[in-house]
N, CA, C and O of each residue as an XYZ file, in Angstrom:
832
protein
N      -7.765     43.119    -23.708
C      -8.340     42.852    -22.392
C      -8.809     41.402    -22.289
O      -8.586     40.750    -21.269
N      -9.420     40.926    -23.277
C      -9.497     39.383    -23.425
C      -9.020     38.688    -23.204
O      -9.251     38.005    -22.207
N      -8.000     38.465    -24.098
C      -6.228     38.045    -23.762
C      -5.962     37.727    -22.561
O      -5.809     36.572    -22.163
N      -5.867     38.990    -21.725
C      -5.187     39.023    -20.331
C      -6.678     38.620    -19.548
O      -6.521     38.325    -18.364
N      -7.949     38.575    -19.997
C      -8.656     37.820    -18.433
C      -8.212     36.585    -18.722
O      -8.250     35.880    -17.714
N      -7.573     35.701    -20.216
C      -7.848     34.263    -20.261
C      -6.991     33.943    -19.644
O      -7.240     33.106    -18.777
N      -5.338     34.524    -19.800
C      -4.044     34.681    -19.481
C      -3.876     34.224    -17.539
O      -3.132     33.452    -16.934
N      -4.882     35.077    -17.145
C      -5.157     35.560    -15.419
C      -6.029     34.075    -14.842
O      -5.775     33.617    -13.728
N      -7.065     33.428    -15.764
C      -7.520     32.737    -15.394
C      -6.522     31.488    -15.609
O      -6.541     30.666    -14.692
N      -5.823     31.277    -16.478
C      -5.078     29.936    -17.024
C      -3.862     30.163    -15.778
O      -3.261     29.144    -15.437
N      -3.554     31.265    -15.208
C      -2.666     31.290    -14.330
C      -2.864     30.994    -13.184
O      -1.968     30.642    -12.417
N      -4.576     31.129    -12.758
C      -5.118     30.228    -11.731
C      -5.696     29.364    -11.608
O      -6.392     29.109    -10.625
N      -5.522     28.564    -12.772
C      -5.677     27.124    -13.101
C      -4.541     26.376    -12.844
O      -4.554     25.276    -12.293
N      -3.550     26.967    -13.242
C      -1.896     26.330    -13.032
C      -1.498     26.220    -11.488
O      -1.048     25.212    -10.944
N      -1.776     27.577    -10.832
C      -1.689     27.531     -9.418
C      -2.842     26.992     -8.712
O      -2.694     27.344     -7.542
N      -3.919     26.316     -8.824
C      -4.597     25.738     -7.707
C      -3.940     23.855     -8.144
O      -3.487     23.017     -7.364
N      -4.178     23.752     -9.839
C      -3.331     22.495     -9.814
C      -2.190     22.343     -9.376
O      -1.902     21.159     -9.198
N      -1.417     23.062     -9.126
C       0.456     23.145     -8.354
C       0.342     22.844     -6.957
O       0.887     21.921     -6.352
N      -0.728     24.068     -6.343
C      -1.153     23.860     -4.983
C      -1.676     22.392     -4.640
O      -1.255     21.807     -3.642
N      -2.487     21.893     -5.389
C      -3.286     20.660     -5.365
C      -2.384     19.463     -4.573
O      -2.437     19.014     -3.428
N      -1.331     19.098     -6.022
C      -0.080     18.586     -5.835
C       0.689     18.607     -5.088
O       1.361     17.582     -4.977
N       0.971     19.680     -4.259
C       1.707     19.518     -3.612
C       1.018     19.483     -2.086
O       1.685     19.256     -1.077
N      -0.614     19.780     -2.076
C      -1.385     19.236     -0.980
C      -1.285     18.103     -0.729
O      -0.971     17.531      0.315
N      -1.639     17.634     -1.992
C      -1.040     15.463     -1.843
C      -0.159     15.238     -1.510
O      -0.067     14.830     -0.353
N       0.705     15.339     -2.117
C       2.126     14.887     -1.515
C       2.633     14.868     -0.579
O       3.481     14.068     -0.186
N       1.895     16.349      0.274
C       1.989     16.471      1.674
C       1.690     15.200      2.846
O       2.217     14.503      3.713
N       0.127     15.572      1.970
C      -0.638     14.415      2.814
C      -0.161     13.076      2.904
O       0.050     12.407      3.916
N       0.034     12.666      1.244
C       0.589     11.341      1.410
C       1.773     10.897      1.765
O       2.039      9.706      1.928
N       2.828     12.171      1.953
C       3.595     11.615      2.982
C       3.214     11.742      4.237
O       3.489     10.652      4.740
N       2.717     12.460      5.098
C       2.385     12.280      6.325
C       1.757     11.131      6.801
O       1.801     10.804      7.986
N       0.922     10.231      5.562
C      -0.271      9.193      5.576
C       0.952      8.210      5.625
O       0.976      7.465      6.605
N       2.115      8.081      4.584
C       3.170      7.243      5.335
C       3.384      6.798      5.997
O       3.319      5.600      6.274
N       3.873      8.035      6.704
C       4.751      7.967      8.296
C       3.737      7.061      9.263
O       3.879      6.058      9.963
N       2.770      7.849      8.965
C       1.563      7.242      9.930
C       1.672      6.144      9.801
O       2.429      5.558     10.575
N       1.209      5.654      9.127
C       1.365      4.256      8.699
C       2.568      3.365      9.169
O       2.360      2.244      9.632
N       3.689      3.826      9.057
C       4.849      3.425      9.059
C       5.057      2.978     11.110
O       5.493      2.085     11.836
N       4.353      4.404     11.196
C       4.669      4.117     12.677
C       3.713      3.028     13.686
O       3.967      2.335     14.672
N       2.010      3.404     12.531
C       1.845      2.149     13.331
C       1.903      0.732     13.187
O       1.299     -0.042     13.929
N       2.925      0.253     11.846
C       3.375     -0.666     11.897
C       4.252     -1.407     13.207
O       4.109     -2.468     13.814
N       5.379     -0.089     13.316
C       6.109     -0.136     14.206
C       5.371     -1.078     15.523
O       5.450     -2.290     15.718
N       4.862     -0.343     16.074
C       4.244     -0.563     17.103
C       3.275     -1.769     17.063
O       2.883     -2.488     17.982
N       3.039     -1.785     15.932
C       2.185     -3.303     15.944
C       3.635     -4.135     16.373
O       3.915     -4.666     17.448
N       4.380     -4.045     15.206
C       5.498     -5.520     15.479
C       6.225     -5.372     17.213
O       6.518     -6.396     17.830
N       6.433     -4.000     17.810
C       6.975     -4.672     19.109
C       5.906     -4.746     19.956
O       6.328     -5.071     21.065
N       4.753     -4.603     19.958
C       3.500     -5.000     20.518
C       3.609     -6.533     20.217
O       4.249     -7.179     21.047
N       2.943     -7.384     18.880
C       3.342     -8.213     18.811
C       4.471     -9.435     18.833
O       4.422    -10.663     18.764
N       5.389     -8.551     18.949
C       6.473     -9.620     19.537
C       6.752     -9.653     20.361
O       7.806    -10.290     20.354
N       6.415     -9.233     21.682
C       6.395     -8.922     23.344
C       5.105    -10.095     23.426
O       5.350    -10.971     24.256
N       3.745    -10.261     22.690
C       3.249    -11.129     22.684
C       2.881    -12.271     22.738
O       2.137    -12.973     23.423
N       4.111    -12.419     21.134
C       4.477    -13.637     21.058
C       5.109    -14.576     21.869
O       4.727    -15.739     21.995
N       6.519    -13.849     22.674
C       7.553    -14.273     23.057
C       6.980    -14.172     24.428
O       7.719    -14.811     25.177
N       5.994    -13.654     25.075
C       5.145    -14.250     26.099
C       4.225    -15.324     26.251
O       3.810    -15.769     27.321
N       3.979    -15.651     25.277
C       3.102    -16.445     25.168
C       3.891    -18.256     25.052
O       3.398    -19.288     25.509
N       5.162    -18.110     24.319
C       6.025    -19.156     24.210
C       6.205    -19.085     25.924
O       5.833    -19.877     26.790
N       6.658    -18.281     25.981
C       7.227    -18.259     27.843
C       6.391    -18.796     28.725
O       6.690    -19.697     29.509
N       5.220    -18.211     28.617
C       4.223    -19.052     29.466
C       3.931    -20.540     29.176
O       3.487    -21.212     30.107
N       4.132    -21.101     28.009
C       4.111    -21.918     27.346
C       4.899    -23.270     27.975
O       4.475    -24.392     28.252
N       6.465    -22.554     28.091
C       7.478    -23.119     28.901
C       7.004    -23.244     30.473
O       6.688    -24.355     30.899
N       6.965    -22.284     31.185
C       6.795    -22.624     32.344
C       5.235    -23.275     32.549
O       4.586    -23.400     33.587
N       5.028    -23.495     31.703
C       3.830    -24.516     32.205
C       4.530    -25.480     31.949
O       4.896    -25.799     33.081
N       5.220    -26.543     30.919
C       5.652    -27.402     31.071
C       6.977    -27.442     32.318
O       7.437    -28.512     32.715
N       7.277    -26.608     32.628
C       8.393    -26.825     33.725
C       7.373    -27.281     34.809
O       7.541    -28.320     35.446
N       6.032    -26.242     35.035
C       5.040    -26.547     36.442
C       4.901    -28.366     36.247
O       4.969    -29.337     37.001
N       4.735    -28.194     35.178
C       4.141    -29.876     35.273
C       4.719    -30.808     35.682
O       4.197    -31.682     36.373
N       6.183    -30.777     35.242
C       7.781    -31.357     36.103
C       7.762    -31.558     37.110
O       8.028    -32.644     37.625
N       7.337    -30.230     37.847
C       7.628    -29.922     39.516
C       6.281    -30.668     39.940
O       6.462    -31.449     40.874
N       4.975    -30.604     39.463
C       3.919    -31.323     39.914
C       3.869    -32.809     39.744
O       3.112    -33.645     40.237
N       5.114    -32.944     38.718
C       4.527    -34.939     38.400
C       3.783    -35.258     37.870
O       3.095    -36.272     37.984
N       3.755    -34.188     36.942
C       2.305    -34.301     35.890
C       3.523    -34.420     34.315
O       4.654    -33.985     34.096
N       2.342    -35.391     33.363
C       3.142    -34.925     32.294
C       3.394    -34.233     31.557
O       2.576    -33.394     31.182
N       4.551    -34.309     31.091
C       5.066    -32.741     30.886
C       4.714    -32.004     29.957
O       5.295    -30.951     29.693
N       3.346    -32.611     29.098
C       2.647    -31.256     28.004
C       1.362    -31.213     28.681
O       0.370    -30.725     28.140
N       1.351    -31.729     29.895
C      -0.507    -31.536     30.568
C      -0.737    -30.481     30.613
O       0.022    -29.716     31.208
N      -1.806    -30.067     30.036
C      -2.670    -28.498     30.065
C      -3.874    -28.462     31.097
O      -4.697    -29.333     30.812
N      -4.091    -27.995     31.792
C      -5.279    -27.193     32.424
C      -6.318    -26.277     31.522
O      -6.095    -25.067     31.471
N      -7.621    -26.911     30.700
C      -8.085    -25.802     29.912
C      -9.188    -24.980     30.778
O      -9.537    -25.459     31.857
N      -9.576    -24.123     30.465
C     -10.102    -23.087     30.991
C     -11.552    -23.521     30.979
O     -12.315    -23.346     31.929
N     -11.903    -24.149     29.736
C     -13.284    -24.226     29.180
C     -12.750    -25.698     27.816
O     -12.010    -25.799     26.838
N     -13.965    -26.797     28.826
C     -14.879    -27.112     29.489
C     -13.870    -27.353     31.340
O     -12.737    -27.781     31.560
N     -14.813    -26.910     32.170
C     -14.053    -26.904     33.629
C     -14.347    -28.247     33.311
O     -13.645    -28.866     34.112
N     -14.857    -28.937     32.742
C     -14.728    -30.708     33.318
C     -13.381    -31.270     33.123
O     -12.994    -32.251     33.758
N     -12.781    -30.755     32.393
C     -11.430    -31.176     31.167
C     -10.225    -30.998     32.570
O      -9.861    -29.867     32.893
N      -9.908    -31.748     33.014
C      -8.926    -31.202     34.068
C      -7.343    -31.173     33.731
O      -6.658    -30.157     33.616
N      -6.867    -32.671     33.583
C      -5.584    -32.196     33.276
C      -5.689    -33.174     31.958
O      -6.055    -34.348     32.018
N      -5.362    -32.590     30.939
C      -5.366    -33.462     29.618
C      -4.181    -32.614     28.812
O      -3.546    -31.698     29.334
N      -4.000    -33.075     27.466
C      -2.263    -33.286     26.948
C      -2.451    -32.366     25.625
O      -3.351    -32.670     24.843
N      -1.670    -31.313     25.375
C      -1.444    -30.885     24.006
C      -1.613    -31.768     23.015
O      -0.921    -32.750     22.745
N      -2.881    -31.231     22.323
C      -2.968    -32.502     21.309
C      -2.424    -31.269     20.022
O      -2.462    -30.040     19.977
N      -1.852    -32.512     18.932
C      -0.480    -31.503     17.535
C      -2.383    -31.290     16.239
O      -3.469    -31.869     16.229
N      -1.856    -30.350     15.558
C      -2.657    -29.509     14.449
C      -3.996    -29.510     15.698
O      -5.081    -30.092     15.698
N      -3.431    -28.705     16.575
C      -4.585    -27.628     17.025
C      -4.413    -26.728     17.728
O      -3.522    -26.736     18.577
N      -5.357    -25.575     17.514
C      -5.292    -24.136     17.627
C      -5.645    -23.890     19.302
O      -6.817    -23.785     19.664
N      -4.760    -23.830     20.056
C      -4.912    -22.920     21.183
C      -4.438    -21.349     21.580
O      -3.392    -20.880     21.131
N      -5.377    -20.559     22.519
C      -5.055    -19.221     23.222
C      -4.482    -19.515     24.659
O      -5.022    -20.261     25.476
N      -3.187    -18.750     24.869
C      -2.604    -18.910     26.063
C      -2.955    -17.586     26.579
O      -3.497    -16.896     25.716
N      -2.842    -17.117     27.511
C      -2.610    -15.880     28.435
C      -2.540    -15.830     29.757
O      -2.970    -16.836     30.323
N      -2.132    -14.972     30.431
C      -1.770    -15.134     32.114
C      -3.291    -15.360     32.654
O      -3.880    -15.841     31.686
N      -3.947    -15.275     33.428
C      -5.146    -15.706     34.151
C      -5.057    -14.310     35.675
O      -5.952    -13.575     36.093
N      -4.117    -14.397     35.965
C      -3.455    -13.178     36.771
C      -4.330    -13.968     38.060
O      -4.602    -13.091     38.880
N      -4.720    -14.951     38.398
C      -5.071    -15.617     39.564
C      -4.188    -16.680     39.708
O      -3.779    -17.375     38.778
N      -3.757    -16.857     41.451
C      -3.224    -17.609     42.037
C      -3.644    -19.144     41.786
O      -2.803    -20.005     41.528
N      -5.147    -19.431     41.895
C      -5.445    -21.184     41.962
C      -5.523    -21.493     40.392
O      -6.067    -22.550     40.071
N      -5.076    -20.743     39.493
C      -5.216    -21.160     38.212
C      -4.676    -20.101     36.983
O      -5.258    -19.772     35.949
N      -3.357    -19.704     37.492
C      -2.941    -18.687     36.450
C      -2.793    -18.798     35.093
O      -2.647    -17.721     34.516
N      -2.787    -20.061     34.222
C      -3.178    -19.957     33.318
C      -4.651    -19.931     32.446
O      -5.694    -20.259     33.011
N      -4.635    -19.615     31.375
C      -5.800    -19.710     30.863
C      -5.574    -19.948     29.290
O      -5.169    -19.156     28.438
N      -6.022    -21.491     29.161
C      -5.962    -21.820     27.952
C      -7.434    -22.212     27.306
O      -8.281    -22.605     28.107
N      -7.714    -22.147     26.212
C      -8.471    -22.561     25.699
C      -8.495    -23.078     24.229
O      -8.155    -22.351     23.296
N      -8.865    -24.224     24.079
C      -9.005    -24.966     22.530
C     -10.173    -24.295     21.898
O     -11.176    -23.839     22.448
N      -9.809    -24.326     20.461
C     -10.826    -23.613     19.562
C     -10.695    -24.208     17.626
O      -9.774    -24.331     16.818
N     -11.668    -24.352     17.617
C     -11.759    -24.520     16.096
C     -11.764    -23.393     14.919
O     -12.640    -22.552     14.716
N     -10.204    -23.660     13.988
C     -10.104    -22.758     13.247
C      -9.902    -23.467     11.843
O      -8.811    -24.028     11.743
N     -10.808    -23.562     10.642
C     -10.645    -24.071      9.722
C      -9.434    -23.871      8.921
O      -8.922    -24.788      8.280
N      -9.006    -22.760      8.952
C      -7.366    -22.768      8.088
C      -7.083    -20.996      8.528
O      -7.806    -20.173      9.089
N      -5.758    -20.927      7.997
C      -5.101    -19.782      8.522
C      -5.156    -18.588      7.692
O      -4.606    -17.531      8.001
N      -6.128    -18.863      6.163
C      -5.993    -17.782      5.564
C      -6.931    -16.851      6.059
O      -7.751    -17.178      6.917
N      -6.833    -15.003      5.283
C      -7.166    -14.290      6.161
C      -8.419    -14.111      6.474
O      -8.765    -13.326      7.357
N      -9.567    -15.118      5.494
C     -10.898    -14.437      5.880
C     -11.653    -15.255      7.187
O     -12.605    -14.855      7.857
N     -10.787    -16.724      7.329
C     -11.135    -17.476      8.716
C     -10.565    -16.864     10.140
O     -10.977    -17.160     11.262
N      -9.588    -16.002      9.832
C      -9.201    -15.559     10.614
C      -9.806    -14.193     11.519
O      -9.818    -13.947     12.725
N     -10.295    -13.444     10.299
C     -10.879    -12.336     10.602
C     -12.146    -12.953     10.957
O     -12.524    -12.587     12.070
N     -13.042    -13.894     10.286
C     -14.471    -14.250     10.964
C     -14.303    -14.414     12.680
O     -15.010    -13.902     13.548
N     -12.859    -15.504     12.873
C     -13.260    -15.719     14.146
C     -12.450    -14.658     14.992
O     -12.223    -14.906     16.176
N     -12.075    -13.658     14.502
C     -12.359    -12.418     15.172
C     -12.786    -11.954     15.819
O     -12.836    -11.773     17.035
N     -13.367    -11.561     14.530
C     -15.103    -10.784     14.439
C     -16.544    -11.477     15.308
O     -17.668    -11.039     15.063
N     -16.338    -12.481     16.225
C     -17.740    -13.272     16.550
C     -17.597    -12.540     18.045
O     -16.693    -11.908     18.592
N     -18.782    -12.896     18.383
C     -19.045    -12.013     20.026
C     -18.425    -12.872     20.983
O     -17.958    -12.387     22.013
N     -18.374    -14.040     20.763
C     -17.348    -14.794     21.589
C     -16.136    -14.629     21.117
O     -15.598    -14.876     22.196
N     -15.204    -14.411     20.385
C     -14.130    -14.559     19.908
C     -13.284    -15.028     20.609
O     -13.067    -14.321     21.593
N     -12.367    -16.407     20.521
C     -11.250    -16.783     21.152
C      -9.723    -15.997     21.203
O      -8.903    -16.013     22.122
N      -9.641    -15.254     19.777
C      -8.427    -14.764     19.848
C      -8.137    -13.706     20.153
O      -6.978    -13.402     20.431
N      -9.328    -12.717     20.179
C      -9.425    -11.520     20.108
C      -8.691    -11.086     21.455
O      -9.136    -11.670     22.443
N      -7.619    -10.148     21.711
C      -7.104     -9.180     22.675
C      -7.641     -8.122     22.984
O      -8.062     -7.208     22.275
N      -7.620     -8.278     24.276
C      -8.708     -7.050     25.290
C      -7.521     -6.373     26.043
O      -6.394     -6.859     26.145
N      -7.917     -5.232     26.532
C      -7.262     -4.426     27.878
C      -7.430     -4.431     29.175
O      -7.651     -3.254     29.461
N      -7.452     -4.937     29.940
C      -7.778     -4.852     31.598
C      -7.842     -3.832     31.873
O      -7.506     -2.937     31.098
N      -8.359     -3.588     33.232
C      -7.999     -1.933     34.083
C      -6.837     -1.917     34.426
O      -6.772     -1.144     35.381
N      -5.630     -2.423     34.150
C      -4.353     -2.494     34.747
C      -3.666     -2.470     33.295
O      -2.490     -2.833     33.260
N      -4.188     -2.138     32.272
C      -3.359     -2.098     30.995
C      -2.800     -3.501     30.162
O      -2.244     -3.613     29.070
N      -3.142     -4.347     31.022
C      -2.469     -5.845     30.700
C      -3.366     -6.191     29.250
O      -4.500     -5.779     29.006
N      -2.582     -6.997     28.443
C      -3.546     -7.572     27.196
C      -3.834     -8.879     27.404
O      -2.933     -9.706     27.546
N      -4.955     -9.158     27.437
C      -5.821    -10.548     27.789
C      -6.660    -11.203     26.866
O      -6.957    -10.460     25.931
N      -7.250    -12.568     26.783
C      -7.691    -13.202     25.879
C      -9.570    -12.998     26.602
O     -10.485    -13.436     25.905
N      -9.911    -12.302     28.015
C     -11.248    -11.946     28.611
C     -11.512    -10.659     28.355
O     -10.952     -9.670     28.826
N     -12.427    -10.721     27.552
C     -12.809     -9.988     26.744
C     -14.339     -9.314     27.658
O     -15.003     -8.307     27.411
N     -14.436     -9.966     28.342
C     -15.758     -9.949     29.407
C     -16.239     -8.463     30.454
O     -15.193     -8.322     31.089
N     -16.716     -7.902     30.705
C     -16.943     -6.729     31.516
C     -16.232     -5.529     31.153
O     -16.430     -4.997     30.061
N     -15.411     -5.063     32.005
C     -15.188     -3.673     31.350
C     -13.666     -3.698     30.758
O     -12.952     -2.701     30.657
N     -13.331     -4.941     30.412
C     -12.072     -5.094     29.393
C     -12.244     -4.205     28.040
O     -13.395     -4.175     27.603
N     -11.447     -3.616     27.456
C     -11.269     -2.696     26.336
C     -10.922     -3.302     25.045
O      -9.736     -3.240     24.723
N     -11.837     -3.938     24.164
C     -11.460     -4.495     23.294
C     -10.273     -4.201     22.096
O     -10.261     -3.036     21.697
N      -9.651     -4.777     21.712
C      -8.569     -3.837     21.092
C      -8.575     -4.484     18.989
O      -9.312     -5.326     18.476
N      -7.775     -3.884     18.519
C      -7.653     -4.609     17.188
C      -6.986     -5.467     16.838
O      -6.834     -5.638     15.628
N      -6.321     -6.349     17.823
C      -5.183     -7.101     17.629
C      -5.927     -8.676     18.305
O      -7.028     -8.804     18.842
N      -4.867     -9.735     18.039
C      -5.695    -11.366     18.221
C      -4.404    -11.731     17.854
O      -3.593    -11.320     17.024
N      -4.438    -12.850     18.920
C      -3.141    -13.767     19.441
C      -3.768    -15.128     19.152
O      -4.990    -15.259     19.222
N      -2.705    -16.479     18.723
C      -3.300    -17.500     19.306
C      -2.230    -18.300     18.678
O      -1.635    -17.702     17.782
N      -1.733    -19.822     18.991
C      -1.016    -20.560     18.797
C      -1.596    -21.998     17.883
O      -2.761    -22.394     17.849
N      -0.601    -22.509     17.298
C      -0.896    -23.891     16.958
C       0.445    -24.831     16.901
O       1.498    -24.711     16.275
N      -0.136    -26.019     18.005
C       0.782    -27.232     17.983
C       0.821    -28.257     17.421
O      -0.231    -28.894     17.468
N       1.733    -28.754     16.821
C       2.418    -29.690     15.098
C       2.843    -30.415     15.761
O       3.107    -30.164     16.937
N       3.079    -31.788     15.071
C       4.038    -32.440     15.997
C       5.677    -32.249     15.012
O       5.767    -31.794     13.872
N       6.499    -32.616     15.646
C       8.171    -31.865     15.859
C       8.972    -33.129     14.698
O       9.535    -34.095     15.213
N       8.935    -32.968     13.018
C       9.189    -34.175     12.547
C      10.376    -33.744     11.748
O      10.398    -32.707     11.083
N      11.302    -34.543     11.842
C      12.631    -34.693     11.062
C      12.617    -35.449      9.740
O      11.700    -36.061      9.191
N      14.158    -35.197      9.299
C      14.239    -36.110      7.814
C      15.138    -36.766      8.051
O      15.899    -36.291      8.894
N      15.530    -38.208      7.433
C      16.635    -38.158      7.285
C      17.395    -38.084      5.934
O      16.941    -38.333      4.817
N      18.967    -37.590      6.358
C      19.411    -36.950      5.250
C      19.637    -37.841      4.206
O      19.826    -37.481      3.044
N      19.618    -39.196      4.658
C      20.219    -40.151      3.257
C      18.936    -40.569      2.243
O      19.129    -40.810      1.051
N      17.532    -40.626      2.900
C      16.435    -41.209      2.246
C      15.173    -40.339      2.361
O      13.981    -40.578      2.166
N      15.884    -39.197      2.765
C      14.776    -37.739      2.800
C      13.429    -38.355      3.431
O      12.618    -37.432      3.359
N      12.778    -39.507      4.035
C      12.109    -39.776      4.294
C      11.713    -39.056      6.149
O      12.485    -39.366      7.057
N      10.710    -38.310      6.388
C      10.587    -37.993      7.807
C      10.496    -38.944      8.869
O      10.225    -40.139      8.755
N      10.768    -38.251      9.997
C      11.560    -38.976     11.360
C      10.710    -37.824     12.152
O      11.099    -36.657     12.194
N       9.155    -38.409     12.959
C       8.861    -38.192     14.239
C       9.506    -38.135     14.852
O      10.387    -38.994     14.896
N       9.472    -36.987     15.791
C      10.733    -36.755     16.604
C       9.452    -37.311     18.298
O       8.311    -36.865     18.420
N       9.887    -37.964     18.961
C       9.195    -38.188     20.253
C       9.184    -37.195     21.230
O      10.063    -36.347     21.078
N       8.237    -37.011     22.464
C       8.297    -36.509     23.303
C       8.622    -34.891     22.930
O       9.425    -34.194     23.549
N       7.908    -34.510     21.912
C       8.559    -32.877     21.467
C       6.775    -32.379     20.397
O       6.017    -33.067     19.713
N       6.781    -30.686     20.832
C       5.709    -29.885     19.949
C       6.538    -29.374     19.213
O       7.552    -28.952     19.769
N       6.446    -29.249     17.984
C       6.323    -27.578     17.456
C       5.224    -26.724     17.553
O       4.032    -26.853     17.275
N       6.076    -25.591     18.131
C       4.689    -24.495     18.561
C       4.901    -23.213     17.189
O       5.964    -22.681     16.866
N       4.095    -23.075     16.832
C       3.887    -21.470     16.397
C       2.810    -20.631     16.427
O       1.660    -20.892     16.074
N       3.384    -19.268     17.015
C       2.423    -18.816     17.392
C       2.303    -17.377     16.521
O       3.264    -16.910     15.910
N       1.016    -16.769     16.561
C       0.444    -15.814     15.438
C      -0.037    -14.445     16.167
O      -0.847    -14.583     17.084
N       0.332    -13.325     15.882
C      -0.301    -12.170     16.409
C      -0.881    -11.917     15.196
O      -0.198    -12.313     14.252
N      -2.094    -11.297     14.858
C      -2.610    -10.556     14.228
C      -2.481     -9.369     14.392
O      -1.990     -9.156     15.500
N      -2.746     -8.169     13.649
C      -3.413     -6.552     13.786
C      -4.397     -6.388     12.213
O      -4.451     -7.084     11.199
N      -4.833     -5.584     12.481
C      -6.049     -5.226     11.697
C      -6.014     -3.383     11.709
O      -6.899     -2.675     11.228
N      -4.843     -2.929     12.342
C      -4.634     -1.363     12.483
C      -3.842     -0.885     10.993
O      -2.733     -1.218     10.575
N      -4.794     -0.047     10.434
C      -4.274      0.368      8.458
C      -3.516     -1.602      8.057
O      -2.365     -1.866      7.708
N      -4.674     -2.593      8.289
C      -4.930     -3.109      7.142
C      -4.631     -4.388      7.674
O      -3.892     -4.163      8.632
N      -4.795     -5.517      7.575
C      -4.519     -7.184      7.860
C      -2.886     -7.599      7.610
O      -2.189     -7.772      6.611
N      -2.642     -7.669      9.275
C      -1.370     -8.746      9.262
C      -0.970     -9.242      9.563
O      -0.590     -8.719     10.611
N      -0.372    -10.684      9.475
C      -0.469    -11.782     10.542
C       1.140    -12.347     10.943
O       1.764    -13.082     10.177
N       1.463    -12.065     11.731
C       2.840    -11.989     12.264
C       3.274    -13.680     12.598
O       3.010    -13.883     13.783
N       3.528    -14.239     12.308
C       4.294    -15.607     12.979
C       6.003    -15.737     14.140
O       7.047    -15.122     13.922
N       5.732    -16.733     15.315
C       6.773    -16.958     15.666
C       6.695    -18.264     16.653
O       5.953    -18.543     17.594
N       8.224    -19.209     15.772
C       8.148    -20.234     16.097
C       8.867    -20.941     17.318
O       9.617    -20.238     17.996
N       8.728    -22.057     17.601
C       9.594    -22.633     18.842
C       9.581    -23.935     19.054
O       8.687    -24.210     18.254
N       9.935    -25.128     19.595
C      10.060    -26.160     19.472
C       9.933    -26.782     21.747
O      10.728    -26.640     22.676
N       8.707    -27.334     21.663
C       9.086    -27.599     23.333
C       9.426    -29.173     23.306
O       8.826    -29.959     22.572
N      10.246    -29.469     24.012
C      10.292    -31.125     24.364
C      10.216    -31.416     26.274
O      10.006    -30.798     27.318
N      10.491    -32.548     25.859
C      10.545    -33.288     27.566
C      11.814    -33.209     27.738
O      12.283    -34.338     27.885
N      12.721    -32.254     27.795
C      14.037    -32.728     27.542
C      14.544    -33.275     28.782
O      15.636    -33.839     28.705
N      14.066    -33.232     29.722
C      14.526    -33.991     31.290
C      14.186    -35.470     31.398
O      14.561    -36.179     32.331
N      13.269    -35.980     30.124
C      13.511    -36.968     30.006
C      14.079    -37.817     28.895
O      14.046    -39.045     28.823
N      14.645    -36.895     27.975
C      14.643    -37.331     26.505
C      16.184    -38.387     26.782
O      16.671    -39.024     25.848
């Protein structure tokens, strides 16, 4: 009788560890997928972002064409004194629509000490935050973060380089004139830190 209680118990030792195992496995594949999917959705979230943000990017320099303004003049948002002044290269701006007629864009300059991830997440994380992406009542993602916008986990923002070549015989670089390099950065922070890049190159080319 001994025997068989140890026998009975070692047999439900084997089966709750079997069960156990294969509870995990469950889980951790389902924790996968999850995962997997909201990667997904981060990257075409963020690249609908990105590739808006270049766009707007462009047709501001086209507006400026049509106005006779030059052709990297920005309108910043903040300081209103700043009226029309020029993409200046190694610095960090936020673009986004403004969704108003007398001033549809909305840019703003901001100081970001470097791109690794813990400067990034600080300026996040601050109650002002420049990069941080909000929700409107219309679902739109915005850089106004202000009233009853829906703060979200994700942060956009760009930086302009200036546009420099080599040449091939003396490898020495060649400023390229009248031209940015832009690249621009989505973040997410949804299952874990990641910072997406995408690049582009604007010039004056109507006058180059």
């Amino acid at each position: 009788m001994r025997n068989k209680q140890w026998f009975t118990v070692l047999e439900l030792m084997v089966g709750i560890v079997i069960f156990t195992l294969g509870f995990l496995g469950a889980y951790l594949l389902i924790q996968s997928a999850n995962n997997a999917s909201i990667r997904s959705r981060d990257e075409i979230i963020g690249a609908n972002i990105m590739r808006e943000q270049i766009e707007l990017l462009k047709n501001m320099r086209d507006t400026n064409w049509l106005q006779f303004r030059t052709w990297d003049s920005i309108e910043l948002a903040k300081p209103s004194t700043v009226i029309d002044s020029t993409l200046l290269t190694n610095t960090f701006y936020t673009i986004a629509n403004n969704y108003q007629d007398t001033k549809p864009l909305r840019i703003e300059k901001f100081v970001l000490p470097s791109l690794n991830q813990n400067d990034v997440v600080q300026e996040f994380q601050k109650s002002d935050s420049h990069i941080r992406l909000c929700i409107d009542s219309l679902g739109r993602y915005t850089h106004d973060c202000t009233g009853s916008n829906r703060k979200t986990n994700y942060a956009s923002f760009m930086k302009v380089e200036s546009l420099v070549t080599k040449n091939s015989t003396t490898n020495t670089p060649i400023p390229v004139d009248r031209a940015h390099k832009i690249t621009v950065y989505f973040m997410s922070l949804n299952s874990g830190y990641r910072l997406s890049t995408m690049s582009t190159i604007i010039t004056d080319w109507k006058n180059q």
